[in-house]
mmCIF file of the C-alpha atoms, coordinates in Angstrom:
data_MODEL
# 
_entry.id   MODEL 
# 
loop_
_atom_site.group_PDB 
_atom_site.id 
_atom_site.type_symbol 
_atom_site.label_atom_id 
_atom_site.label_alt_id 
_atom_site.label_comp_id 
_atom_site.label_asym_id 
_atom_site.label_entity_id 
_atom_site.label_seq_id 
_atom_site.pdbx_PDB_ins_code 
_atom_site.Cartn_x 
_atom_site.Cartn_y 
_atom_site.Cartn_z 
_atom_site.occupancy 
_atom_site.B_iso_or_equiv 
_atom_site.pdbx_formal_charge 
_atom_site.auth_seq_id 
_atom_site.auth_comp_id 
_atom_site.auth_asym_id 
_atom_site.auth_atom_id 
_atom_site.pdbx_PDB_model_num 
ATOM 1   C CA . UNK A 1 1   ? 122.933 -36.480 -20.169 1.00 0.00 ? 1   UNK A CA 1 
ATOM 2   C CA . UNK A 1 2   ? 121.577 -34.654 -17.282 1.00 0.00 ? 2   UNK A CA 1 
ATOM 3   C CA . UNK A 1 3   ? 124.170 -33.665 -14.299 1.00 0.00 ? 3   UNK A CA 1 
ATOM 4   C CA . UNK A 1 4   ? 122.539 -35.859 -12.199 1.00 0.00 ? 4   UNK A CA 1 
ATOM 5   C CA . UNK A 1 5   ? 122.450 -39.015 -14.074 1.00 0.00 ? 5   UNK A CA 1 
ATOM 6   C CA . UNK A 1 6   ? 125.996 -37.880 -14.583 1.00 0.00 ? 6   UNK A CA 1 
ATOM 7   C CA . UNK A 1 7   ? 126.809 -37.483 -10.923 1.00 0.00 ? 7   UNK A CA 1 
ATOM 8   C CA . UNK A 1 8   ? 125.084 -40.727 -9.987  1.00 0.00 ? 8   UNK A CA 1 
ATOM 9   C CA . UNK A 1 9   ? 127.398 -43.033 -12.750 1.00 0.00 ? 9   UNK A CA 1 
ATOM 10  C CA . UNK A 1 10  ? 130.620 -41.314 -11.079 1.00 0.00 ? 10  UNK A CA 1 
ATOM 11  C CA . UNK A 1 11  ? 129.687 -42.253 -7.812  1.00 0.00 ? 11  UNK A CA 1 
ATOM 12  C CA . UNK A 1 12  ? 128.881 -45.841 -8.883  1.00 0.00 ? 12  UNK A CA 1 
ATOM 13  C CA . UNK A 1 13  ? 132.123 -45.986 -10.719 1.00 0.00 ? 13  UNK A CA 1 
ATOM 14  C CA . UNK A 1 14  ? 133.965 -45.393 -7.685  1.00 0.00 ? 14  UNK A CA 1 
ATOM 15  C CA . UNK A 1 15  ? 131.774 -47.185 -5.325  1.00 0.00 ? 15  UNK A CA 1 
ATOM 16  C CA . UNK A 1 16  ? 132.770 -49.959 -7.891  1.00 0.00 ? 16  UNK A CA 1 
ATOM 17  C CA . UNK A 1 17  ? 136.127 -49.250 -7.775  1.00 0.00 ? 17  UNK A CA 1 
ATOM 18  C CA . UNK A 1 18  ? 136.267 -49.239 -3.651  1.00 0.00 ? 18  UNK A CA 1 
ATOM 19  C CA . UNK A 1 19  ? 134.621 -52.289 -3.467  1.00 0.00 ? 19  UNK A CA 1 
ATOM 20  C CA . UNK A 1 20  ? 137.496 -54.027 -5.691  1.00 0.00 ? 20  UNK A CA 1 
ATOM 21  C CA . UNK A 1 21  ? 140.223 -52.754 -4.025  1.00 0.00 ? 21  UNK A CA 1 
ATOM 22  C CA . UNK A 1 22  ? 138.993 -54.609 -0.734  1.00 0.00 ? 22  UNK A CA 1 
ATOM 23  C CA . UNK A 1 23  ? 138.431 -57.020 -2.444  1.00 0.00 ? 23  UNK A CA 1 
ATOM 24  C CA . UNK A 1 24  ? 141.856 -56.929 -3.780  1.00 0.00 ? 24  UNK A CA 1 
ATOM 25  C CA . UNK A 1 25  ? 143.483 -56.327 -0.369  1.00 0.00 ? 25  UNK A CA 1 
ATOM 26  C CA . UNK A 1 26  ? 142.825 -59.601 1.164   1.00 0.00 ? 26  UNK A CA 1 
ATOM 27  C CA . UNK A 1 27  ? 142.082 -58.092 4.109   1.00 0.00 ? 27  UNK A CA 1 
ATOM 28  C CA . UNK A 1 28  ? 139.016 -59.083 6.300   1.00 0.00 ? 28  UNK A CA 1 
ATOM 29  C CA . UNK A 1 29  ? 136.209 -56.257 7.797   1.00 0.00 ? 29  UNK A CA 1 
ATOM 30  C CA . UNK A 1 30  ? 133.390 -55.772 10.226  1.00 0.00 ? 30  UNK A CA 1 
ATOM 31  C CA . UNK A 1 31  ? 131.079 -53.298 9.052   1.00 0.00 ? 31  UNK A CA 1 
ATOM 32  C CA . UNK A 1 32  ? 128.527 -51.173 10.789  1.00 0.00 ? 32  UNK A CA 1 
ATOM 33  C CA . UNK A 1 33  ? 126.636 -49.493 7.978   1.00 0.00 ? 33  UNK A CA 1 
ATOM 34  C CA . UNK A 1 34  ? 123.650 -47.195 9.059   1.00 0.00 ? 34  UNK A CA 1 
ATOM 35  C CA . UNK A 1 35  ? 121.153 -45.845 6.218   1.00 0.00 ? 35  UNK A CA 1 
ATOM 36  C CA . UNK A 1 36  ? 121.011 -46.607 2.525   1.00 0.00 ? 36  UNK A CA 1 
ATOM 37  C CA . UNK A 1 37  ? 125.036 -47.650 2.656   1.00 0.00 ? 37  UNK A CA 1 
ATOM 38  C CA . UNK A 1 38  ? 123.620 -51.338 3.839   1.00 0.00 ? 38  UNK A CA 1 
ATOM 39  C CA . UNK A 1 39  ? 123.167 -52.126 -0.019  1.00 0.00 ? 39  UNK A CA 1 
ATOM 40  C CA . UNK A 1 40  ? 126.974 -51.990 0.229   1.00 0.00 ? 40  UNK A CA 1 
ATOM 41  C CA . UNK A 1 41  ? 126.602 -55.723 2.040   1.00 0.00 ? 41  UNK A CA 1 
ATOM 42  C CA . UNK A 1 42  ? 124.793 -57.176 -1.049  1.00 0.00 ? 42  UNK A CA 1 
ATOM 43  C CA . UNK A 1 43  ? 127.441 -55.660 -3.125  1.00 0.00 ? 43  UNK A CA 1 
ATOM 44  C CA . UNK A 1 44  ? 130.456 -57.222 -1.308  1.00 0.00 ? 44  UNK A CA 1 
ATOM 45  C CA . UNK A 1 45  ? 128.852 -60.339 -0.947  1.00 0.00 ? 45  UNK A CA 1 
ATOM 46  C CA . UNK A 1 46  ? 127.952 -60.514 -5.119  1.00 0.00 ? 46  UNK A CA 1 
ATOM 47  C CA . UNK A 1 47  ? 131.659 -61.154 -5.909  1.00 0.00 ? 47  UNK A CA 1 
ATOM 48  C CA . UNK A 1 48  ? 132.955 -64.481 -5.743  1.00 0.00 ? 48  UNK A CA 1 
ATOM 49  C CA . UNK A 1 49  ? 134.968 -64.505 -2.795  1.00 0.00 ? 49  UNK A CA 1 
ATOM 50  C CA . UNK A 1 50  ? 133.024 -62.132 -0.698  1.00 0.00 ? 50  UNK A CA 1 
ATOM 51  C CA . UNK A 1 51  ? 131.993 -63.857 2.389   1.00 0.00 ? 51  UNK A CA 1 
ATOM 52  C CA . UNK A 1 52  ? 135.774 -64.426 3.154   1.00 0.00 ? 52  UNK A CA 1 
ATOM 53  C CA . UNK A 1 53  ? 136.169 -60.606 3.130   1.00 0.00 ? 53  UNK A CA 1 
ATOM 54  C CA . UNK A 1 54  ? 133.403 -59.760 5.742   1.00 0.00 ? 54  UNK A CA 1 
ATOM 55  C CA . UNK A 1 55  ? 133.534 -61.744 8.573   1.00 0.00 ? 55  UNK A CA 1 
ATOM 56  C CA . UNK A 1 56  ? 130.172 -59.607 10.360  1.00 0.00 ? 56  UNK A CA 1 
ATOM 57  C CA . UNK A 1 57  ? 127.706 -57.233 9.065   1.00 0.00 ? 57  UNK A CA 1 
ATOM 58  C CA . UNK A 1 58  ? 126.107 -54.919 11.936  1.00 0.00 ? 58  UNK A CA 1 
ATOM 59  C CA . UNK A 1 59  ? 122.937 -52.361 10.684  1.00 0.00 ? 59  UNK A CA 1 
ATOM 60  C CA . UNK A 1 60  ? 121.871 -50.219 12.626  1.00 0.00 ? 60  UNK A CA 1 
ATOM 61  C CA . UNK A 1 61  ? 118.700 -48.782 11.145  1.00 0.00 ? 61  UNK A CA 1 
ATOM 62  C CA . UNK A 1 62  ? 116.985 -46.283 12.650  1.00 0.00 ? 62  UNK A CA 1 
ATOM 63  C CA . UNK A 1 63  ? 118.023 -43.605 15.261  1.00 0.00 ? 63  UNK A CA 1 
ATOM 64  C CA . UNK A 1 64  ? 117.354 -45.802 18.863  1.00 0.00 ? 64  UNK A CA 1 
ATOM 65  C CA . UNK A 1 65  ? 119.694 -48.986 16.995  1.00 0.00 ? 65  UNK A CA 1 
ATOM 66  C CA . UNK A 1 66  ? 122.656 -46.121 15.909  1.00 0.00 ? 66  UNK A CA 1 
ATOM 67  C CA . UNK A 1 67  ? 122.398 -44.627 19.957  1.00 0.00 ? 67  UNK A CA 1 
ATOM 68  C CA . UNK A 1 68  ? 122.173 -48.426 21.353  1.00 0.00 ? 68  UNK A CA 1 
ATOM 69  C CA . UNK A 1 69  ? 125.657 -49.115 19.517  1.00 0.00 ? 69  UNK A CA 1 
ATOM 70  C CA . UNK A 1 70  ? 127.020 -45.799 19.541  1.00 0.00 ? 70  UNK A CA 1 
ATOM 71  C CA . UNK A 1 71  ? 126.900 -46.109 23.455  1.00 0.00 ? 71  UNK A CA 1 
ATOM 72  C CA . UNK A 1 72  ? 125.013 -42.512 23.391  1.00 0.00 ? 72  UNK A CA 1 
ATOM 73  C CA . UNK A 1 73  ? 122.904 -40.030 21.401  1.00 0.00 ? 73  UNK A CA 1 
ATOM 74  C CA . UNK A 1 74  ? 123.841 -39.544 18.094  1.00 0.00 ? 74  UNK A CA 1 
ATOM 75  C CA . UNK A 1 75  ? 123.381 -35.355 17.295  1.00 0.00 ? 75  UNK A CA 1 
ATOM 76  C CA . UNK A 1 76  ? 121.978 -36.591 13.763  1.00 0.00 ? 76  UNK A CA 1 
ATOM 77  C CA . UNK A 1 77  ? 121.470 -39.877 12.612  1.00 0.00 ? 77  UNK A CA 1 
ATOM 78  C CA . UNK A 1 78  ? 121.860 -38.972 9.042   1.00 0.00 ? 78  UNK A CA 1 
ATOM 79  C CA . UNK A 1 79  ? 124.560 -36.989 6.330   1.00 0.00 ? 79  UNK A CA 1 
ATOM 80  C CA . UNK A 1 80  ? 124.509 -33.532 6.047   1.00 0.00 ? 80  UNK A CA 1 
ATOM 81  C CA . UNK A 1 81  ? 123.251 -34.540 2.217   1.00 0.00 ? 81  UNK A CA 1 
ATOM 82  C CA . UNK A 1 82  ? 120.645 -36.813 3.407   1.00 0.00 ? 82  UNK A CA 1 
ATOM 83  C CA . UNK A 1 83  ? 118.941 -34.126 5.773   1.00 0.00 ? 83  UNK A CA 1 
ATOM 84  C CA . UNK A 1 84  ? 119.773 -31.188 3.449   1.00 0.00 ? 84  UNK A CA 1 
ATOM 85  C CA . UNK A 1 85  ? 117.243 -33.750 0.719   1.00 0.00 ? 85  UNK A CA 1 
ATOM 86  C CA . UNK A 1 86  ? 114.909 -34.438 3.201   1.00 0.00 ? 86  UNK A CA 1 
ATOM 87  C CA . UNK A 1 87  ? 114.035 -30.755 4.796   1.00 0.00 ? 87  UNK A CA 1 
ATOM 88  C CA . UNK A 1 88  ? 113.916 -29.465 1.388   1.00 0.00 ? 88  UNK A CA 1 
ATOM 89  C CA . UNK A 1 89  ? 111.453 -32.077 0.664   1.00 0.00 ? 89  UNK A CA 1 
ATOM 90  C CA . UNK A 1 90  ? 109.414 -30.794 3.522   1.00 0.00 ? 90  UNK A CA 1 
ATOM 91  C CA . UNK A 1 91  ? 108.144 -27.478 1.893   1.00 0.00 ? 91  UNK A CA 1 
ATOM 92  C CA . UNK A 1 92  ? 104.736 -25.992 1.071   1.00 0.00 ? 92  UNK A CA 1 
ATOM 93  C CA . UNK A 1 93  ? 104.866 -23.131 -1.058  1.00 0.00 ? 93  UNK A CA 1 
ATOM 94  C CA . UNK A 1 94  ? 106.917 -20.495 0.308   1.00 0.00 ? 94  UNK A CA 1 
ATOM 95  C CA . UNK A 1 95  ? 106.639 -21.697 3.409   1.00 0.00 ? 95  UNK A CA 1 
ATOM 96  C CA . UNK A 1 96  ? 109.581 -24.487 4.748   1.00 0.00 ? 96  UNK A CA 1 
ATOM 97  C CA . UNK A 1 97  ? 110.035 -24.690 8.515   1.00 0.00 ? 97  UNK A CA 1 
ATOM 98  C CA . UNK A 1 98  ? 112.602 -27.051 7.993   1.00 0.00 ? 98  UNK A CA 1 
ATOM 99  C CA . UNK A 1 99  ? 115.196 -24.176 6.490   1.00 0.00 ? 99  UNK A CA 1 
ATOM 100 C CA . UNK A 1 100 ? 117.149 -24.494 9.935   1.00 0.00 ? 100 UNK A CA 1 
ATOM 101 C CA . UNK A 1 101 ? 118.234 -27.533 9.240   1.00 0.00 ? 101 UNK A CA 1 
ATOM 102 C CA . UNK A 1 102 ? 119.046 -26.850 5.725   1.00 0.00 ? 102 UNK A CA 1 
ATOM 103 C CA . UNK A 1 103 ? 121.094 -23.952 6.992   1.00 0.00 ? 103 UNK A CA 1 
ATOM 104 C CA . UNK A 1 104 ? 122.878 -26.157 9.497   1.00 0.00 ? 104 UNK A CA 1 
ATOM 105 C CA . UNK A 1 105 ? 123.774 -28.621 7.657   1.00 0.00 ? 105 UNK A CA 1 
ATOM 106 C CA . UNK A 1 106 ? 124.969 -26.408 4.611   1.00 0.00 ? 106 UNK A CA 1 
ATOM 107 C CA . UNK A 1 107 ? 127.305 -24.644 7.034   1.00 0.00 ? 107 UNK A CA 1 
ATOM 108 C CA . UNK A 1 108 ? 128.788 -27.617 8.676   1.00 0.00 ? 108 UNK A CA 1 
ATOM 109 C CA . UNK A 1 109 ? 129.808 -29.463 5.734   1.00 0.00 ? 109 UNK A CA 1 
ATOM 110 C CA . UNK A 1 110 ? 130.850 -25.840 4.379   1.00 0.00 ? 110 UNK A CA 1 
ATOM 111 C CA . UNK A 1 111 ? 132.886 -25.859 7.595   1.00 0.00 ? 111 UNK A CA 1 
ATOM 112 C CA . UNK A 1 112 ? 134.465 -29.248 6.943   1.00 0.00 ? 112 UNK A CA 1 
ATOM 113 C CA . UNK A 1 113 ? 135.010 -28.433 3.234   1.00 0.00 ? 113 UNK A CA 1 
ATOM 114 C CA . UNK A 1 114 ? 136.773 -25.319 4.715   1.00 0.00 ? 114 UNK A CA 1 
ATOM 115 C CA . UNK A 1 115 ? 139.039 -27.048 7.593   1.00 0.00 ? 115 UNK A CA 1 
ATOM 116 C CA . UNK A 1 116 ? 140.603 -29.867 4.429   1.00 0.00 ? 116 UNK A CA 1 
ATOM 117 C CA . UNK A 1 117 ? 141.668 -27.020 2.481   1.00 0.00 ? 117 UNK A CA 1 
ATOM 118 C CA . UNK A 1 118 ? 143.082 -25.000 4.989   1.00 0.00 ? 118 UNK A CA 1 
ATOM 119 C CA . UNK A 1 119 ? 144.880 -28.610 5.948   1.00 0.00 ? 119 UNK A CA 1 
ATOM 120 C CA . UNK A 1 120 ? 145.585 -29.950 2.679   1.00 0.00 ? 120 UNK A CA 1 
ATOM 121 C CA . UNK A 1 121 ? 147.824 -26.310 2.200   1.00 0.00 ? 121 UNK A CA 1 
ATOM 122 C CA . UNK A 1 122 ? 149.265 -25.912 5.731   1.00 0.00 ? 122 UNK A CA 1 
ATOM 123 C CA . UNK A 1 123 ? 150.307 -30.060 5.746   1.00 0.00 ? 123 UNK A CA 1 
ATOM 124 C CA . UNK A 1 124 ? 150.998 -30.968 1.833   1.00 0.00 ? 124 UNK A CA 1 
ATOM 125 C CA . UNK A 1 125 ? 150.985 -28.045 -0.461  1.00 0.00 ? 125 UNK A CA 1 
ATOM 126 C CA . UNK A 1 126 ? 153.363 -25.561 1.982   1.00 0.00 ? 126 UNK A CA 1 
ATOM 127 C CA . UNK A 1 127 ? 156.663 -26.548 2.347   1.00 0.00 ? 127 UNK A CA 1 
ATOM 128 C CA . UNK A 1 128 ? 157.043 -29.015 -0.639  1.00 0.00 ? 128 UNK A CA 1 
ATOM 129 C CA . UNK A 1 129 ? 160.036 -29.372 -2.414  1.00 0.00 ? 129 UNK A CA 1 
ATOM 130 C CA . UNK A 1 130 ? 160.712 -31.572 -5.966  1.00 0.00 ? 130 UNK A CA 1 
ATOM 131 C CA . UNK A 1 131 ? 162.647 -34.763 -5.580  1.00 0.00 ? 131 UNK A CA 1 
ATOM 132 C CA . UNK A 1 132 ? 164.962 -34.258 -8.022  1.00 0.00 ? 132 UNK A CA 1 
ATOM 133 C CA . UNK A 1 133 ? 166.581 -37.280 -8.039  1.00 0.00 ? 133 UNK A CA 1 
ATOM 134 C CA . UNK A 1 134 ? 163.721 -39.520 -7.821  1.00 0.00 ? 134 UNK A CA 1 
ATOM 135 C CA . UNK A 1 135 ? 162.196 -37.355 -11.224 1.00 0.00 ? 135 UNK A CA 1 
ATOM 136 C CA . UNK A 1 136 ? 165.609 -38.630 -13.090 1.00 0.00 ? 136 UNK A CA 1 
ATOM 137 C CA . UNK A 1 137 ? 165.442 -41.754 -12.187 1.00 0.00 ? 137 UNK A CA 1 
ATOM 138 C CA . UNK A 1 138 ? 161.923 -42.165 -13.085 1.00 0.00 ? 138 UNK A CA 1 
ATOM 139 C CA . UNK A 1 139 ? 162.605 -40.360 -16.189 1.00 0.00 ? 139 UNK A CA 1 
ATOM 140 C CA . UNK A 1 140 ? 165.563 -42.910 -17.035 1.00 0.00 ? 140 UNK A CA 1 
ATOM 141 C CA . UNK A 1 141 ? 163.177 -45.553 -16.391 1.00 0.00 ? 141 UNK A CA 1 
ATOM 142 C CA . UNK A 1 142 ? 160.487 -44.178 -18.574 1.00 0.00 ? 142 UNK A CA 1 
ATOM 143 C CA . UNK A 1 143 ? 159.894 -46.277 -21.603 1.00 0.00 ? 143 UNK A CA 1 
ATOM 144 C CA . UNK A 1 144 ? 157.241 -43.244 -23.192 1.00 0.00 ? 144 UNK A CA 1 
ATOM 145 C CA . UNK A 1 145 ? 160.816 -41.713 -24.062 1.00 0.00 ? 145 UNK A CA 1 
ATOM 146 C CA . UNK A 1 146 ? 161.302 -44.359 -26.595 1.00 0.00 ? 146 UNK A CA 1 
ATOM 147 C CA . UNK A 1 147 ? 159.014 -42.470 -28.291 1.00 0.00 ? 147 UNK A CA 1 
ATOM 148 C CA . UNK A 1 148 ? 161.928 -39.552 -29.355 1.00 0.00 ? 148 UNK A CA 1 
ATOM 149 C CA . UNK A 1 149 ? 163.756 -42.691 -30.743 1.00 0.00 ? 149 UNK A CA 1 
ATOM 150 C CA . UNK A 1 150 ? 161.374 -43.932 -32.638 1.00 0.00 ? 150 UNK A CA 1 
ATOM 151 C CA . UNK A 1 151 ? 161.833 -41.116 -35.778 1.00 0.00 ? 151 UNK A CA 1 
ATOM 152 C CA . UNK A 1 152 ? 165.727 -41.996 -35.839 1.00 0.00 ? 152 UNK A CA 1 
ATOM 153 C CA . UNK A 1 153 ? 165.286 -45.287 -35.607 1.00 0.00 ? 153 UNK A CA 1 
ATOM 154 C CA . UNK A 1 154 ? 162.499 -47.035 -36.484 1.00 0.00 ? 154 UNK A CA 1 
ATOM 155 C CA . UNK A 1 155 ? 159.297 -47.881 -34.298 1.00 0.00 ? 155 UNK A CA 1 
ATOM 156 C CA . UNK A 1 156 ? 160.383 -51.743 -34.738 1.00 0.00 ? 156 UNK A CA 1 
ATOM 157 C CA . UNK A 1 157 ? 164.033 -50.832 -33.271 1.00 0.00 ? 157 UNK A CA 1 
ATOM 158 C CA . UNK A 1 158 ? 162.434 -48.494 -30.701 1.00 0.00 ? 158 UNK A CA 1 
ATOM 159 C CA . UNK A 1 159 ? 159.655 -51.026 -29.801 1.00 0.00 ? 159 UNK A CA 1 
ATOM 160 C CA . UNK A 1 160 ? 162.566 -53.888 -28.664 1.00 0.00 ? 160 UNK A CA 1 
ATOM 161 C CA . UNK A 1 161 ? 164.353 -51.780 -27.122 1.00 0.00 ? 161 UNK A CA 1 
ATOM 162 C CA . UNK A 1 162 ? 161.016 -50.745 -24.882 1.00 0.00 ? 162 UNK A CA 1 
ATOM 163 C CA . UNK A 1 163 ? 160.627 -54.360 -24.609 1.00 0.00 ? 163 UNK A CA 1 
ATOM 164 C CA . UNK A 1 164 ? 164.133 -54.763 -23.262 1.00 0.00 ? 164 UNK A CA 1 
ATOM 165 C CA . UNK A 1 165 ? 164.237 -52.203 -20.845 1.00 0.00 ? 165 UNK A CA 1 
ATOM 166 C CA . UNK A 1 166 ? 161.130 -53.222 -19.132 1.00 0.00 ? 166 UNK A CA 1 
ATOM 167 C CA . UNK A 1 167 ? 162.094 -57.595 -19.322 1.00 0.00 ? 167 UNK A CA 1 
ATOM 168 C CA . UNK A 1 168 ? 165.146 -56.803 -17.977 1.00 0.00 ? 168 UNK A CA 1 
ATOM 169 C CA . UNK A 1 169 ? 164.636 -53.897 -15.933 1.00 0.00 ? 169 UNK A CA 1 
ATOM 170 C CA . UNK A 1 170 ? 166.557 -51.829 -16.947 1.00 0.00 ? 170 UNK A CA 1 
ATOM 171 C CA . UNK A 1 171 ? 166.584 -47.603 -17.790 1.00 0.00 ? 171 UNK A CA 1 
ATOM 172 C CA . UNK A 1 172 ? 166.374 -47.078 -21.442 1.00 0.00 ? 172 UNK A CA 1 
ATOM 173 C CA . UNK A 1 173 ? 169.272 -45.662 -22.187 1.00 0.00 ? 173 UNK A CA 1 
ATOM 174 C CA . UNK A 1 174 ? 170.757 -49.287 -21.366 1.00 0.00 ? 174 UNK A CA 1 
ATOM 175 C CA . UNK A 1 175 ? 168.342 -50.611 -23.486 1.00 0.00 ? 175 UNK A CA 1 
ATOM 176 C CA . UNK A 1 176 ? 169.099 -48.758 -26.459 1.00 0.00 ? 176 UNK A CA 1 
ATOM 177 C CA . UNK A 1 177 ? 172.933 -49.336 -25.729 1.00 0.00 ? 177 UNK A CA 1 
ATOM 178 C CA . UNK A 1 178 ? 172.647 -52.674 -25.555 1.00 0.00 ? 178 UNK A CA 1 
ATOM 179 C CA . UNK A 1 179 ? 170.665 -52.967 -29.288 1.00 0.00 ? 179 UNK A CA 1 
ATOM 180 C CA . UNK A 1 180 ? 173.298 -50.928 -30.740 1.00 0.00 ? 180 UNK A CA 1 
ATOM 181 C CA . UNK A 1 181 ? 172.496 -47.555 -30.442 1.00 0.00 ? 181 UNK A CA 1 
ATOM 182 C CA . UNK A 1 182 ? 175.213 -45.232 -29.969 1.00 0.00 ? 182 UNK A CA 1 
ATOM 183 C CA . UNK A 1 183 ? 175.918 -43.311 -26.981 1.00 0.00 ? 183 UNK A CA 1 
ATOM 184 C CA . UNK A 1 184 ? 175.830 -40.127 -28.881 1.00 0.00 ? 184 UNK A CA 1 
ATOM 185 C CA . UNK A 1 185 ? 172.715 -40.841 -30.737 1.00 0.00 ? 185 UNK A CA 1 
ATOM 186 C CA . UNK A 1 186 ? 170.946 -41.208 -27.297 1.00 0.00 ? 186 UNK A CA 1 
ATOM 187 C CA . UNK A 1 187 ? 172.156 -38.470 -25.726 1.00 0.00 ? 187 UNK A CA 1 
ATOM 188 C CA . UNK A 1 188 ? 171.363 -36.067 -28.706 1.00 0.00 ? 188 UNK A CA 1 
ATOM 189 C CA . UNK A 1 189 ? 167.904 -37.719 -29.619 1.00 0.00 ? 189 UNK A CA 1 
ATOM 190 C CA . UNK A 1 190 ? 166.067 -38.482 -26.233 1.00 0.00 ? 190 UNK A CA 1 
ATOM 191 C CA . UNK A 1 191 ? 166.188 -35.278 -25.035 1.00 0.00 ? 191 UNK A CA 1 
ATOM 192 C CA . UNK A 1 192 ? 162.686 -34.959 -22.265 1.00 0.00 ? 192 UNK A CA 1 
ATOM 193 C CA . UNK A 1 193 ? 162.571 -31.345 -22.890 1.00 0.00 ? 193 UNK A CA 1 
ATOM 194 C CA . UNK A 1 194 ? 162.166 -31.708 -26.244 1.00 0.00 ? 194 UNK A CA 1 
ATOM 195 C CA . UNK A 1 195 ? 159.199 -33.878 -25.956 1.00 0.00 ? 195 UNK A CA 1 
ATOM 196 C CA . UNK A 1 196 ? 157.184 -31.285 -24.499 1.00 0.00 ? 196 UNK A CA 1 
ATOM 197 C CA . UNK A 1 197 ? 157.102 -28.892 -27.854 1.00 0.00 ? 197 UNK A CA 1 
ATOM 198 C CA . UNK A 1 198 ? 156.090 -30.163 -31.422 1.00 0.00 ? 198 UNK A CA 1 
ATOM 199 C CA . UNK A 1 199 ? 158.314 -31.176 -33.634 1.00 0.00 ? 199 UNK A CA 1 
ATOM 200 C CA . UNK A 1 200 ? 160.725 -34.676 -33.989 1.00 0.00 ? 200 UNK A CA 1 
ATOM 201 C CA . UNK A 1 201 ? 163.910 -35.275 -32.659 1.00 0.00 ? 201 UNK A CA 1 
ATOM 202 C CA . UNK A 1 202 ? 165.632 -36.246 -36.080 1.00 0.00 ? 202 UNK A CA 1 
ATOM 203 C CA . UNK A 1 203 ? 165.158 -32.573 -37.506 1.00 0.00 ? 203 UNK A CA 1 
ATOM 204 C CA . UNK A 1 204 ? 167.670 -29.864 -36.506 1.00 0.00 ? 204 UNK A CA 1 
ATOM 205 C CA . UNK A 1 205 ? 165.865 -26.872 -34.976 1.00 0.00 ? 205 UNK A CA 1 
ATOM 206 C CA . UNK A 1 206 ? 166.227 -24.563 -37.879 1.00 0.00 ? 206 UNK A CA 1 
ATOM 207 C CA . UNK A 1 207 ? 164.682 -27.091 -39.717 1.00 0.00 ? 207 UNK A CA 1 
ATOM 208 C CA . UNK A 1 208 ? 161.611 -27.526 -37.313 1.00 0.00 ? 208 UNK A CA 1 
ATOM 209 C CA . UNK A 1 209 ? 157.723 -26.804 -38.558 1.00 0.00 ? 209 UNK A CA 1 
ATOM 210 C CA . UNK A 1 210 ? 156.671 -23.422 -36.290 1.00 0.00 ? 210 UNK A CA 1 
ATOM 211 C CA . UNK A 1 211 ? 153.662 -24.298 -34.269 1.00 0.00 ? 211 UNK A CA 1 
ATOM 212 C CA . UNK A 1 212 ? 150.472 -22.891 -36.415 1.00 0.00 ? 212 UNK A CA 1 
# 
């Protein structure tokens, strides 16, 4: 499959998925769509439901429509994709006087690439900290821990008590105490650490097949 094809499914597959999430949202829109995004219209109004989402559609086409509702001059009525495509169709031979706007374009979405990261460390990844609680809790509440039971147990055993904790809401630890599994048992079997490196829960760790 060629990286383009590729490319092409993936952004299908999430236009997809965009699409059903406002859909999903029960929201209403107005959308001004400029380009080849108006094919977005047809696909909002294909599912069943659609017209209630978008209560006005507004395309404008070419550059005079995008300046008349912009209220002024757009700099460039297209993406920095879009015009990239388009100069590059543009040459002959060797010779491509459209290369500044290749080179414009490259850089400012270079540029833009450039200011996210420098935001995405400066605002999310500096200064983060583990919620330590919250990581118990969701670990108590984890029903994939069942699966250290399960060995000891019995998947049948360890599938009610899965079963339980997520009817009743409950962690699994209350679960399993509930169906009659000892305290003890729990505390020594359903160990998350242990989950991480091969080997099952019912074997001591002398006794415990070395990774090949």
């Amino acid at each position: 499959m060629s990286s383009d094809r590729t490319s092409s499914q993936l952004d299908a597959s999430a236009w997809r998925h965009t699409i059903a999430e406002m859909h999903a949202s029960g929201r209403q829109a107005v959308l001004a769509i400029t380009g080849g995004g108006s094919g977005a219209i047809a696909e909002l109004l294909r599912v069943p439901g659609g017209s209630r989402l978008l209560l006005e559609a507004l395309v404008p086409y070419d550059a005079q429509a995008l300046a008349t509702f912009l209220g002024m001059e757009p700099e460039q009525a297209c993406s920095a994709d879009t015009a990239v495509a388009m100069a590059g169709a543009e040459g002959n031979f060797e010779l491509n006087a459209f290369r500044p706007i290749i080179i414009s374009n490259l850089l400012h979405s270079v540029r833009i690439l450039g200011d996210m990261c420098d935001h995405f460390r400066r605002f999310l990844v500096e200064g983060a900290q583990l919620n330590q609680a919250q990581l118990e809790r969701n670990i108590d509440r984890s029903v994939m821990m069942v699966t250290a039971l399960s060995p000891v147990i019995g998947y049948d055993q360890a599938s009610r008590i899965a079963h339980l904790a997520v009817d009743q809401d409950l962690t699994l630890k209350q679960a399993a105490l509930k169906l009659g599994v000892s305290e003890e048992l729990f505390d020594r079997v359903v160990v998350p650490e242990n989950l991480t490196r091969p080997g099952t829960a019912d074997l001591p760790a002398d006794q415990q097949r070395a990774p090949t």
